[in-house]
Structures are given as structure tokens and as C-alpha cells.
C-alpha positions as CSV (number, residue, x, y, z in Angstrom):
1,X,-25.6,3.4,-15.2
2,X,-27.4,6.6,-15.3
3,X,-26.5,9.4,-12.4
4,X,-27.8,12.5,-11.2
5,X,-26.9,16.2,-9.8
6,X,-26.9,19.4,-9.1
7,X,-26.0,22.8,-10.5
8,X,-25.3,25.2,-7.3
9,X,-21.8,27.7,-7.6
10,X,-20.1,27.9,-4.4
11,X,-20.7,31.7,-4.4
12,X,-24.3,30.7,-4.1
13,X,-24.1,28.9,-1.2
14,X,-26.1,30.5,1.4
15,X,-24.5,31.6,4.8
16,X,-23.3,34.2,6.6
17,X,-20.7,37.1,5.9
18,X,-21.6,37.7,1.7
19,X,-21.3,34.8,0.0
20,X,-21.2,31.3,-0.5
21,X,-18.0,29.6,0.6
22,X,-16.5,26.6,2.5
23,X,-18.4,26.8,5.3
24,X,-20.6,24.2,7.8
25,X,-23.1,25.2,5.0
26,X,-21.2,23.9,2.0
27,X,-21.7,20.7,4.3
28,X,-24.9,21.1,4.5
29,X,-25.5,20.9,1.2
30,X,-23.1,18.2,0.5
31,X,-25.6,16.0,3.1
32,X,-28.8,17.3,1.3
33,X,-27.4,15.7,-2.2
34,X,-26.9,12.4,-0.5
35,X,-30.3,12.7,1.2
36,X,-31.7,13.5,-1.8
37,X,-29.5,10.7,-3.8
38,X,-27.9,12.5,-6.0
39,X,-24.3,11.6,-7.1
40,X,-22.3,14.9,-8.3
41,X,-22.1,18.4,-7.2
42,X,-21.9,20.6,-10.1
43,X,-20.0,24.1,-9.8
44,X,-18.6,27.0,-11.5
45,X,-14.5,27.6,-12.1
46,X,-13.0,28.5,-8.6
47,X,-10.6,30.9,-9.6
48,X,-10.3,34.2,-8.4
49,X,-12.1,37.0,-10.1
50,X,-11.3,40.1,-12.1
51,X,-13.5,43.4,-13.5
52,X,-16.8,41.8,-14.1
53,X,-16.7,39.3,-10.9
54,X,-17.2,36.6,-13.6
55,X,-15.4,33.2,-12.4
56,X,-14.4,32.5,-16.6
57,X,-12.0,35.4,-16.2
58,X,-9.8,34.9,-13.6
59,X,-6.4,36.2,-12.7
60,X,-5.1,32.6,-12.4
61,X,-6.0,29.3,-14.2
62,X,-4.6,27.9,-10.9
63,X,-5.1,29.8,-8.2
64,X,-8.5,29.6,-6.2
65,X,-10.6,32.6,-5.2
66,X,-9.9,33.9,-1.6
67,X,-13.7,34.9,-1.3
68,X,-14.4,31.3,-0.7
69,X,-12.0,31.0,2.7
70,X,-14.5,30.1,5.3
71,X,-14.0,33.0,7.9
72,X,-15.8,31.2,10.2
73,X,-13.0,28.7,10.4
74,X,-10.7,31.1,10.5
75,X,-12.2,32.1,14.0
76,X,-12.2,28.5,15.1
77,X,-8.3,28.7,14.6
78,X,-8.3,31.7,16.5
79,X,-7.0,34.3,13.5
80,X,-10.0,36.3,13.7
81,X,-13.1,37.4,15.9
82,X,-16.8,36.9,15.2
83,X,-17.1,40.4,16.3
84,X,-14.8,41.6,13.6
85,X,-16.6,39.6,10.9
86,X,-19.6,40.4,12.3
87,X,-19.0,44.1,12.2
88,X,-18.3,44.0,8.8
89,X,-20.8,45.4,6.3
90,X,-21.3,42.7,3.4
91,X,-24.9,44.1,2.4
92,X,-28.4,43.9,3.2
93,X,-29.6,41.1,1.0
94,X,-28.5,37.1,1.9
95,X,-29.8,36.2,-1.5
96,X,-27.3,38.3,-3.5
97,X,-23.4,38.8,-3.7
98,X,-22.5,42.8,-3.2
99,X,-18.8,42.6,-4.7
100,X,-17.9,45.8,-4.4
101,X,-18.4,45.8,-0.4
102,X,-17.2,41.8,-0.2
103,X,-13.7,43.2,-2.2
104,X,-13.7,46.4,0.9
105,X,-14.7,43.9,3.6
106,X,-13.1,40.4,2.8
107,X,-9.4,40.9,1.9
108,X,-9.2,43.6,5.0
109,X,-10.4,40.7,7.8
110,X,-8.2,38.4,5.4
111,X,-5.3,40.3,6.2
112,X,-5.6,39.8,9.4
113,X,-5.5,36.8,9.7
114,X,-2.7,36.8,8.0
115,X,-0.7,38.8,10.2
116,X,-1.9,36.9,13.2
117,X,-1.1,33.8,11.4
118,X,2.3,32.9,12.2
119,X,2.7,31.1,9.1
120,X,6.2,31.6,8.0
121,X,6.7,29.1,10.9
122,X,4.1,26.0,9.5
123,X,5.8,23.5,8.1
124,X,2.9,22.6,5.8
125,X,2.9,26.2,4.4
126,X,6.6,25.7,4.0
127,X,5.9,22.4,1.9
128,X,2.7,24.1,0.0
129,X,5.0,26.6,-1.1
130,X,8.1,24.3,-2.8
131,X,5.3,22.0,-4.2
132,X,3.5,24.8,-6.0
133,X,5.9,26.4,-6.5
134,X,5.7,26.3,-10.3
135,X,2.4,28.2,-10.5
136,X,1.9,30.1,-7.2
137,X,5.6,32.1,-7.1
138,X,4.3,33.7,-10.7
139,X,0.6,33.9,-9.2
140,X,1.7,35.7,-5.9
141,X,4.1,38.3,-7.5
142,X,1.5,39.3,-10.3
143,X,-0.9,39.7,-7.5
144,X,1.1,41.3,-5.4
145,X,2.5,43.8,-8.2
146,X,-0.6,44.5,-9.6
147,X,-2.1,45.6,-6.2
148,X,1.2,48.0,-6.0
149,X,-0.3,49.3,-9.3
150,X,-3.9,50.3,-8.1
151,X,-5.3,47.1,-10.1
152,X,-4.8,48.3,-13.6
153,X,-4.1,45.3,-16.2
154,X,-0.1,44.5,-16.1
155,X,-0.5,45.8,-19.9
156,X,-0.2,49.0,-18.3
157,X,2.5,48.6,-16.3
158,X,6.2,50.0,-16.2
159,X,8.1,48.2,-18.8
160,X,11.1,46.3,-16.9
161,X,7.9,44.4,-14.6
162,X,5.9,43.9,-17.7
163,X,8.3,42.2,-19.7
164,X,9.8,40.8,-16.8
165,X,13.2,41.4,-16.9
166,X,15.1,39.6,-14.3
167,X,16.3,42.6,-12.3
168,X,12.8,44.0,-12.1
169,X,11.6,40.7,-10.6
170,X,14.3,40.6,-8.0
171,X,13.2,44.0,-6.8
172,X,9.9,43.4,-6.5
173,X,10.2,40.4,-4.5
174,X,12.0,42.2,-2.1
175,X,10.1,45.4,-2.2
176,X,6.5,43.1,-1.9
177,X,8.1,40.0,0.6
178,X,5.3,40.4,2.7
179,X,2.0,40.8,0.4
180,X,3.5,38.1,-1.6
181,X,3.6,35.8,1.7
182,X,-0.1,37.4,1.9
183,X,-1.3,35.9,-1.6
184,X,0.5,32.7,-0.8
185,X,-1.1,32.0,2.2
186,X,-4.7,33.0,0.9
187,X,-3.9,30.1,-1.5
188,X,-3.2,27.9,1.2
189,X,-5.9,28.3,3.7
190,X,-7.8,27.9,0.2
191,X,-6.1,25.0,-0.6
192,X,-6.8,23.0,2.4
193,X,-10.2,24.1,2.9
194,X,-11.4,22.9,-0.6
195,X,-9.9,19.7,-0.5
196,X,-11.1,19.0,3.0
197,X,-14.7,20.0,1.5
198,X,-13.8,17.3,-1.4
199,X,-13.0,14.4,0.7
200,X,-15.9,15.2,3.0
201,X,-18.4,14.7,-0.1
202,X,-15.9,12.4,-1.7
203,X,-16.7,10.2,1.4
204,X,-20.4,10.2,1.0
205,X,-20.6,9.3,-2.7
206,X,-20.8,12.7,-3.7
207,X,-18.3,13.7,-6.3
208,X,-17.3,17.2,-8.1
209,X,-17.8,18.6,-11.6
210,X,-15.6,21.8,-12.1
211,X,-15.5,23.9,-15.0
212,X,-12.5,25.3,-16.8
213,X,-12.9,27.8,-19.4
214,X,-10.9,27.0,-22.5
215,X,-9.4,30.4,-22.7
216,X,-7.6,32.6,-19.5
217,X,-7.7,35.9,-19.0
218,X,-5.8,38.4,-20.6
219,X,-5.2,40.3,-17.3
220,X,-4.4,37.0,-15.7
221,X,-0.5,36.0,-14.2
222,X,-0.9,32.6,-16.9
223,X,-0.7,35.6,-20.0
224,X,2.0,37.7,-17.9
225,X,4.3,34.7,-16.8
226,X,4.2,32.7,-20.0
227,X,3.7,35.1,-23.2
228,X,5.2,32.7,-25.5
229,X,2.1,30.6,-25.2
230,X,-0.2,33.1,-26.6
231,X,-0.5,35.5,-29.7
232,X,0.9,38.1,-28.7
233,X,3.6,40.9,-30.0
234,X,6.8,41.8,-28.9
235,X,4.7,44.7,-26.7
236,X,3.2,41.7,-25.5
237,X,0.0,43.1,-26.9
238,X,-2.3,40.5,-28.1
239,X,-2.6,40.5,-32.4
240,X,-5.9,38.7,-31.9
241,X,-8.3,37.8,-29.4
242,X,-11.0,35.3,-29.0
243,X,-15.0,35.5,-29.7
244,X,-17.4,33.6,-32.1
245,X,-19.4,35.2,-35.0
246,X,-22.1,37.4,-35.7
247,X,-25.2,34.4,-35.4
248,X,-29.4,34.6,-35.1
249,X,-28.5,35.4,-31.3
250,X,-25.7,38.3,-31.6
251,X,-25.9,40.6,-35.4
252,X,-22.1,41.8,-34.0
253,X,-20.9,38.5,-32.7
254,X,-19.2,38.4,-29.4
255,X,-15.5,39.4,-28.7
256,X,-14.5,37.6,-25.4
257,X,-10.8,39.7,-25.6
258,X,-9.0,36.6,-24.2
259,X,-5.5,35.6,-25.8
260,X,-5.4,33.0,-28.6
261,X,-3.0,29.9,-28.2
262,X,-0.2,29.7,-30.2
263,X,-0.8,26.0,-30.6
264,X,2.1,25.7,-33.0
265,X,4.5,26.4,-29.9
266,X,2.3,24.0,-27.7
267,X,2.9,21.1,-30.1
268,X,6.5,21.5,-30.0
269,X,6.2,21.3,-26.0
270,X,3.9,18.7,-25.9
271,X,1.2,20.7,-25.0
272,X,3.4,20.7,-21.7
273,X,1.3,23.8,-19.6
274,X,-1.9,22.5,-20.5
275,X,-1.2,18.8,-19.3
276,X,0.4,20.8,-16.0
277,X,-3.5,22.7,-16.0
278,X,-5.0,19.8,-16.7
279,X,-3.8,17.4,-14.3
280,X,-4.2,20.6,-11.3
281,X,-8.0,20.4,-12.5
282,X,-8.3,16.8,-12.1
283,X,-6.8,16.7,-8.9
284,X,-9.3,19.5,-7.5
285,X,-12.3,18.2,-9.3
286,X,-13.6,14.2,-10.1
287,X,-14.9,15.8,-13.5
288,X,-14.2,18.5,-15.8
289,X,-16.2,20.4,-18.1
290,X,-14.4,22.4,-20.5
291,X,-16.1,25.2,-21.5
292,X,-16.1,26.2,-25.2
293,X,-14.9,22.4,-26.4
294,X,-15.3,23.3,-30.3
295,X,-12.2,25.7,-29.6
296,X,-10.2,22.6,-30.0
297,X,-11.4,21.7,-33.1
298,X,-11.5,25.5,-34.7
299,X,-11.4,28.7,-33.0
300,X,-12.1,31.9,-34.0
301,X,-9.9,34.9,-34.2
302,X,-10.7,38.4,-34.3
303,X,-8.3,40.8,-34.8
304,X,-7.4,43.1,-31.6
305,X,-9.1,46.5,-31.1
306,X,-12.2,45.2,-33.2
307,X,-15.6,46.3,-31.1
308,X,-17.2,43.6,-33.1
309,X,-16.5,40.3,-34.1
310,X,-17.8,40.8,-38.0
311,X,-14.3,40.6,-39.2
312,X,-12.6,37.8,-37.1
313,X,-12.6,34.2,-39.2
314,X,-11.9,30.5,-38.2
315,X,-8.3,28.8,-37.2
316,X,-7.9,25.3,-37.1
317,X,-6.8,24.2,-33.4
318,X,-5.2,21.0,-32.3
319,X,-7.9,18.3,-32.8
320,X,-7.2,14.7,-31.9
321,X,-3.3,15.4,-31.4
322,X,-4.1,17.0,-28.1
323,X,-6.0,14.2,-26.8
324,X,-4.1,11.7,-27.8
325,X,-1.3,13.4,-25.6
326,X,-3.3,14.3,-22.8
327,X,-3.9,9.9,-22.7
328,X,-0.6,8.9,-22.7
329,X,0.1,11.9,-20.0
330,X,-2.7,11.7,-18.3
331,X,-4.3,8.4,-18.4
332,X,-8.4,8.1,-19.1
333,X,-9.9,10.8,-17.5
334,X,-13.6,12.4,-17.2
335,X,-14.3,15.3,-19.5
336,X,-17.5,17.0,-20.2
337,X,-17.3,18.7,-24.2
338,X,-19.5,21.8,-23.8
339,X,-20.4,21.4,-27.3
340,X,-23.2,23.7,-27.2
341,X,-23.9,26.3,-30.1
342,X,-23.4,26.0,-33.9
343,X,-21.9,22.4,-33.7
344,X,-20.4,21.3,-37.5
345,X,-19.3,17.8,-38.3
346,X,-15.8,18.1,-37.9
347,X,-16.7,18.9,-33.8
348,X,-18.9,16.7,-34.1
349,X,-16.7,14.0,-34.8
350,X,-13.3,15.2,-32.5
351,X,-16.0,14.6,-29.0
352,X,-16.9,11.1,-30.7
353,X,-13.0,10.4,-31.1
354,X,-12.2,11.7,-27.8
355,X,-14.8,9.4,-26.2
356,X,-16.0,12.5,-24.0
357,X,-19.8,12.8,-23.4
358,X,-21.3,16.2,-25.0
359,X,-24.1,18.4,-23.6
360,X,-27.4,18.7,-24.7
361,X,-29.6,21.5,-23.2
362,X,-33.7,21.0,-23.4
363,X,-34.2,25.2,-24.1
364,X,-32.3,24.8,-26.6
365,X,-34.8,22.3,-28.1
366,X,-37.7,24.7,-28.6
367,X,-36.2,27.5,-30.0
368,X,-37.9,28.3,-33.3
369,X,-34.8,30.6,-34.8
370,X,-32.8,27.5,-34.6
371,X,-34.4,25.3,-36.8
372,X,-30.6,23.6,-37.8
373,X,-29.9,22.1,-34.5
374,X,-33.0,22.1,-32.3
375,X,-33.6,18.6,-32.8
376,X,-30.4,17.2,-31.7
377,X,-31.6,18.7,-28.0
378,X,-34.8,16.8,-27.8
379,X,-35.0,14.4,-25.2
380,X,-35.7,11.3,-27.8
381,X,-32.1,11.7,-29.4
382,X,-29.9,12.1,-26.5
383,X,-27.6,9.3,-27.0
384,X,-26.4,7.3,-23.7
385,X,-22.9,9.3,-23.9
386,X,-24.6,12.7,-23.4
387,X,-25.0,15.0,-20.0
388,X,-28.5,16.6,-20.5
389,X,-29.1,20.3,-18.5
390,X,-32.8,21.8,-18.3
391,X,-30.3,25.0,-18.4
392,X,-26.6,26.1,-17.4
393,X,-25.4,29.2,-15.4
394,X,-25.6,31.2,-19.0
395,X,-29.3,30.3,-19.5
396,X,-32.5,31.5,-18.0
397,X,-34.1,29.7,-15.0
398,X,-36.9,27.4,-16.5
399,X,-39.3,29.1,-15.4
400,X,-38.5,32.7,-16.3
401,X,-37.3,30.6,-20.3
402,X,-41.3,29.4,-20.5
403,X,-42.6,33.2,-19.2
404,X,-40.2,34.6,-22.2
405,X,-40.7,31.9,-25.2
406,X,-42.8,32.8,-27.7
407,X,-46.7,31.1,-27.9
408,X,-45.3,29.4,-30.5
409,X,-42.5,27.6,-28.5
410,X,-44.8,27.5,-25.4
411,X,-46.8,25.7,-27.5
412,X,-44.6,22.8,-29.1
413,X,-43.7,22.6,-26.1
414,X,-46.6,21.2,-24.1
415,X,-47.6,19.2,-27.5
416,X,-44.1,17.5,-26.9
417,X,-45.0,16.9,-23.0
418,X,-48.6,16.2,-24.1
419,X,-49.3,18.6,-21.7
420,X,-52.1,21.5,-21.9
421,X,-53.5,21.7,-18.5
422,X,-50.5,22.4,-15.6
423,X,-50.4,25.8,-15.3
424,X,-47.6,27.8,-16.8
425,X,-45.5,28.3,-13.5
426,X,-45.9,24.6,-12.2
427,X,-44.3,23.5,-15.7
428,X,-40.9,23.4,-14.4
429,X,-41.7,20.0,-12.9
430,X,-42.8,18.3,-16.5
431,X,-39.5,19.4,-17.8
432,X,-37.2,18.2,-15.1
433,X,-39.0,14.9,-15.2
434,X,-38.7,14.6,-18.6
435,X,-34.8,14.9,-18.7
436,X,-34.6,12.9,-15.7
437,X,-36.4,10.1,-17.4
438,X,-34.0,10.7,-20.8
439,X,-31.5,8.2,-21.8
440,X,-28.3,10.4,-21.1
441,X,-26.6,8.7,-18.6
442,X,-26.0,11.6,-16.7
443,X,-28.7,14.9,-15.8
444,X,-27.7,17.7,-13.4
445,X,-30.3,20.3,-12.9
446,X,-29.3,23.7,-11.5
447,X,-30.9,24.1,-8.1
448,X,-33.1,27.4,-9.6
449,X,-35.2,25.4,-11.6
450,X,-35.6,22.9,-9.1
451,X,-37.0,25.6,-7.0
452,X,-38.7,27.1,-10.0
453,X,-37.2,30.4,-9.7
454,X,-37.7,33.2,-11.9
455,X,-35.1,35.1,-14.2
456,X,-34.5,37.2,-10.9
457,X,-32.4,34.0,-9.9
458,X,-30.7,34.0,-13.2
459,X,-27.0,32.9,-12.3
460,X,-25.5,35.0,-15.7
461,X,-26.6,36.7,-19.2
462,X,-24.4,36.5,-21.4
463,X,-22.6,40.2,-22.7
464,X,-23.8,42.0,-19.6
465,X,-22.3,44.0,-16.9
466,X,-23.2,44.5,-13.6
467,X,-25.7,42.1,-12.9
468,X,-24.6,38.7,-13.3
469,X,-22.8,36.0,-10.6
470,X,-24.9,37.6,-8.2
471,X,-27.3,35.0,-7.2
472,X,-27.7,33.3,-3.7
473,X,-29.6,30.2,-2.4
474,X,-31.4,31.8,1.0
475,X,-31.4,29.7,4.2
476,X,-34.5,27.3,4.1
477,X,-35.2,27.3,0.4
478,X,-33.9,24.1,-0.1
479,X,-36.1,22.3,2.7
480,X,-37.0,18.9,3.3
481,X,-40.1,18.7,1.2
482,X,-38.3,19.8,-1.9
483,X,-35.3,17.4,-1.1
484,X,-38.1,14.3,-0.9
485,X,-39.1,15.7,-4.4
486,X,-36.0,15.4,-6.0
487,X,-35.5,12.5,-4.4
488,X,-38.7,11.1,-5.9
489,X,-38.2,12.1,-10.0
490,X,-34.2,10.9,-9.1
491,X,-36.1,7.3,-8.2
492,X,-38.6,6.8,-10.3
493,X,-36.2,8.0,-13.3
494,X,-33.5,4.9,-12.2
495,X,-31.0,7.9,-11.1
496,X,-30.5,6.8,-7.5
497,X,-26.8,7.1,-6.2
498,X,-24.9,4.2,-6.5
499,X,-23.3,4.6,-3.0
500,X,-26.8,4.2,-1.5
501,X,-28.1,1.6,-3.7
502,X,-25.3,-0.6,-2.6
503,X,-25.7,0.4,1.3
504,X,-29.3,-0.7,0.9
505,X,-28.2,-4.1,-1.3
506,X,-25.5,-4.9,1.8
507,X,-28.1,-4.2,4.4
508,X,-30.6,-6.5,2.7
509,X,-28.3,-9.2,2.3
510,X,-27.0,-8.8,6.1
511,X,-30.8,-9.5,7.0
């Protein structure tokens, strides 16, 4: 059976008061992939941010990002005003995220409705709080700490609270009772607006694909909490950090700066907190992509302070041993390997073992200073067991991609589509209907190059500041005539939701 999607982050969600969340328009769009017959929703990790507003460095592994708390249902419970959301100033522009006034604007109306809340007294908060415990009591501490501290890292903070010796804790959640009721609850009201979201779409045939990075944040309550897991020193300093290797794409490399896994220690435990992450992801989500997948075969380590990643060098990780665990703890899941990049044999074969379906990106195919690999991303040797993308959220809209290429790549391009008369910015259509039409059994397409967006919609570029996660779907833009066109390539391709083709085969045979 071969399925359809589509790429859209939930900050990019159009809608009122900054940016996308769960709101009546995350419904909307939810009933626009079943119009258009499309069977999964594709979206970026949900945790909340740090410096950088990127979602693949979070503060939590587990906790979700308070930005995406539908205000507008908290005025339907009656724990804020519209006119005190509406008088807030979130920016000018519905088709980009301003962070720094959503951070000013957000948590103040937030708090509010915390106070006005009452929810010491709900017995589901009560029972949110003993279940997740586990997580959220280290999650709402660091939070709540760190905003004591003006925001700096915890590196940087007094030495009894950042080694987290027992009598500093106990002060502190005294001291911060109150703003660490604050964090829980935000993770509540996120909590139980998500998962109503997820049934909702659940219910219509729709399901998720979330994203996990393979790494967490240094500057995250997961490094704080649980330090054994990670290189680090007794300062709790890391000795190395993450990154890959200087490459045709980076002379320098890139260092990423998160924590390395002692995976020695996770062996001994069974890989115990990543079958706990694990199986938290798999309950919010019907799919997971793990981003960076080769990290599991090798991963490479750079040593701390480095500015470049010329002298970091490969580490084995846990292959096979990991997945045979997260089976027999787990049971058979649904992972995506983002296998993308410089892909050797030995990755090659731990996503055959595992079973998991690997990525295959068409840019990627017509790159010229990739000569190695480009091959393995045309659309002729996508085996069934593959997820194709015309691009992810690190790529360039297809569109702005074909604008960039070189005349050479433009050019084996349309000799591949047999293609030398559509004009250059009508293209985008050629490509999605060749993927579509690919064997991979499944195609998600991000909802830019559906639109045929330039790079001015790009979602992120990779080892930039300022600029990136930005990106917001306006009101209207995804209308009725392009949902009939995806709907016709998602037909004539044999990607048709299963949930309608077997309404239509019951209504037949009731006839």
C-alpha cells in the first residue's frame, strides 16, 4: 500500500495571536488532508524552544512547547479575555513567527490563566502530575530555576542547584511552589489539547509523524537531571560534543554542541531512559522520525570548545543491540531512519536490520558535487521500504532549489523529467508528480512546494541564526483549488487514503 502526506509544523499553522497552534485551525487543516486524501500529517519536534527558537533544541525531550496552547480555548474556558489577547502585540506579519514579541506576549496572558485557573483543585491535574511525574517534577523545577536565573544555561548556575545536591533542591521547591505549579500546568493544558488534536485526526484517518532529534539539548532539564547519561565531567562540563565532519557542503564541518551518550552506561540500564523517551514519542505521535539515524551506528565526537569540527573523529554507537531491546520493550513500532548525508555500508545495513524505511530526498538527486550518492535519490531506485521528500524543513522550497541549481543540474534535471518546455516556476508540479508516482510506499511533500513557494518560505538553513522557524501558512493559501490538485496527483499516483477508499468500497456495496 502506498500512502501520502504532508509536511506543515504546527508553528506554521496559520491563525490568530503569532503562531501556529492547537487551534479550530489545526482542525481545519486536519479536514483539508482528508479532503484532499491524504493519510499522515507530518510535523516538526513539539518541544519547547531555547536560544535560536529551533524545535531540535529543546529544554525537554518531553515536555511540549507552551507556544502551541490554543489561547482561544483558553477563553472558551473562561481563563482569559479576547480583549486581552487581542491587545496583545504579536507583530505585523500573519505569515511569519516574531519570537521575541510571542516570548513578551505569550507566557504573560499564559500566566494568567494560570492564576485564574484554579487548578490545584482539578482532579485531572492532580492525576497528570503523579503520572508524569518522572519527567515533569525535573522539567518544571529546571524551568522554574532557570527563569530565577534570568535564562542563562544551568552551566552557569550556583553550584549546590547545578549539581543538585539534595538540600538545594528542597529549597527551591519551596522558594519556586508557585512557578513550578505554573510550568506544570502549561504542560497540562498542552497535554490535553494535543491529544484531543490527535484523536480528532486520528478519527478521520489522519495519523501523525513526529520527529525526535537523536541528540537533546545541552541547556535542556534531560542533561541537568540525568548527567550520568551523557559525557560529561565531574563540573558536569561536556568532554565532547556532537557535529559531523568537514564535507563538499561545510570546509569546517558542523559542531551541533549537544552532549554525547555514554552508551556504555545505557547498555548496562538497558537503554532504560531512551525506551522511557521512546515509548512518550510513540504515545504522542503514530510515527517517528528520528532525526540523525546514522548516530546509532557511528557518531561523531568533537572535542569541547572546538569552533570547528576538523578535529572531532568517529565513535562506534549501539547498533542492532538497541533495537533489539527497544522490540522486546516496545513491541514493532513505526520508525522513519533519516538516513540522509554520507550514508556508508555499515548504516546502510543497521536500517535494513532494523526493518525501518529510510529517506530519500529528490534535490538531493541532482546535485553535481555529490556524484557518490546522488543516484541512490533518483526516483527509479527507491525501493518500496523508502519515504521519499521533494525536500524537508532543512532544504530549500522546490522552487527557490531549481532558481539556485546550477544550468548544469537544471539541465539533468528536465532530461530526467523529459521535460524542456514548462516554464521554470511551474516545475514544481513535474517534480511532485514524479515522487508521487515513485515506488516508495510512502511520499509526504511539505506544503511550500505544494504551493510552489520561494526560498522566502524556506522553513530552516542549516548553521544560521535569526532567520529560520519563521515561516507561516497565511489564511486562504491553501484553498479549494489547490486541495482538488493534490487530490488529483494523490489519485492518479494510487496514494488515495485508505480510510476513504474503504468508505467508498462500503457505500458501493450498500447500493
Amino acid at each position: 500500500m502506498r500512502e501520502s502526506g504532508i509536511l506543515l509544523p504546527v508553528s506554521s499553522l496559520p491563525g490568530k495571536y503569532g503562531i501556529g497552534c492547537f487551534s479550530k485551525e489545526a482542525y481545519r487543516f486536519v479536514d483539508q488532508l482528508v479532503q484532499a486524501e491524504q493519510s499522515y500529517w507530518q510535523i516538526l519536534p513539539l518541544g519547547p524552544t531555547s536560544y535560536g527558537d529551533s524545535p531540535y533544541q529543546s529544554f525537554s525531550t518531553f515536555a511540549g512547547n507552551p507556544y502551541f496552547i490554543s489561547l482561544e480555548d483558553l477563553i472558551e474556558e473562561g481563563v482569559l479575555t479576547k480583549k486581552e489577547c487581542d491587545a496583545v502585540d504579536f507583530g505585523d506579519d500573519p505569515g511569519e513567527v516574531d519570537y521575541g514579541k510571542l516570548y513578551k506576549g505569550r507566557f504573560a496572558l499564559l500566566h494568567k490563566a494560570y492564576e485564574r485557573s484554579r487548578i490545584a483543585e482539578n482532579p485531572e491535574f492532580i492525576a497528570f502530575q503523579e503520572f508524569n511525574a518522572w519527567w515533569l517534577d525535573d522539567y518544571a523545577l529546571f524551568m522554574a530555576v532557570k527563569s530565577k536565573m534570568k535564562d542563562v544555561s544551568w552551566d552557569q548556575w550556583p553550584e549546590d542547584i547545578r549539581k543538585r545536591w539534595w538540600y538545594a533542591l528542597n529549597y527551591y521547591r519551596r522558594e519556586l511552589y508557585y512557578d513550578i505549579e505554573f510550568y506544570k500546568y502549561l504542560q497540562f493544558k498542552f497535554q490535553e489539547q494535543w491529544i484531543r488534536l490527535k484523536t480528532y485526526a486520528n478519527e478521520r484517518g489522519i495519523r501523525i509523524i513526529g520527529d525526535i532529534p537523536i541528540y537533546v539539548a545541552y541547556d535542556s532539564a534531560d542533561t541537568w537531571a540525568n548527567p550520568d547519561l551523557f559525557y560529561l565531567d565531574r563540573e558536569n562540563l561536556p568532554v565532547a560534543v556532537a557535529g559531523c565532519p568537514p564535507d563538499g557542503f561545510a570546509a569546517d564541518g558542523q559542531v551541533w554542541g549537544n552532549p554525547l551518550y555514554r552508551w556504555n552506561y545505557h547498555r548496562q540500564t538497558e537503554y532504560r531512559w531512551w525506551m522511557k523517551r521512546l515509548a512518550h514519542c510513540f504515545w504522542m505521535y503514530d510515527v517517528v522520525r528520528i532525526d540523525h539515524f546514522r548516530g546509532f551506528d557511528e557518531y561523531y565526537s568533537i572535542p569541547y570548545g572546538d569552533k570547528t569540527a576538523k578535529n572531532g573523529h568517529w565513535e562506534k554507537g549501539p547498533g542492532m543491540d538497541f533495537f533489539y531491546n527497544m522490540r522486546l520493550e516496545l513491541g514493532q513500532k513505526e520508525v522513519i531512519a533519516e538516513d540522509l548525508g554520507y550514508v556508508t555500508d555499515s548504516v546502510r545495513r543497521l536500517v535494513m536490520n532494523t526493518g525501518f524505511p529510510g529517506m530519500k530526498v529528490l534535490e538531493f538527486a541532482f546535485d553535481s558535487r555529490d556524484t557518490g550518492s546522488a543516484s541512490d535519490y533518483l526516483p527509479h531506485n527507491y525501493p518500496n521500504n523508502s519515504v521519499v521528500y521533494t525536500g524537508t524543513h532543512d532544504n530549500e522550497t522546490l522552487t527557490g532549489w531549481f532558481r539556485d541549481i546550477p544550468a548544469e543540474e537544471k539541465q539533468m534535471l528536465r532530461k530526467y523529467l523529459h521535460n524542456f518546455h514548462t516554464p521554470d516556476d511551474e516545475l514544481y508540479w513535474d517534480v511532485i508528480y514524479l515522487v508521487m508516482r515513485s515506488s516508495a510506499r510512502m511520499c509526504i511533500i511539505p506544503i511550500q512546494d505544494y504551493l510552489g513557494l520561494d526560498n522566502s518560505a524556506r522553513i530552516n538553513q542549516p548553521s544560521t541564526l535569526g532567520k529560520n522557524w519563521k515561516w507561516r501558512l497565511k489564511k486562504g493559501q491553501l484553498d479549494e483549488k489547490l486541495l482538488n490538485q493534490i487530490l488529483e496527483v494523490t489519485s492518479l499516483s494510487g496514494r488515495r487514503a485508505w480510510h476513504k477508499q474503504n468508505t467508498e468500497k462500503a457505500g458501493a456495496i450498500h447500493k
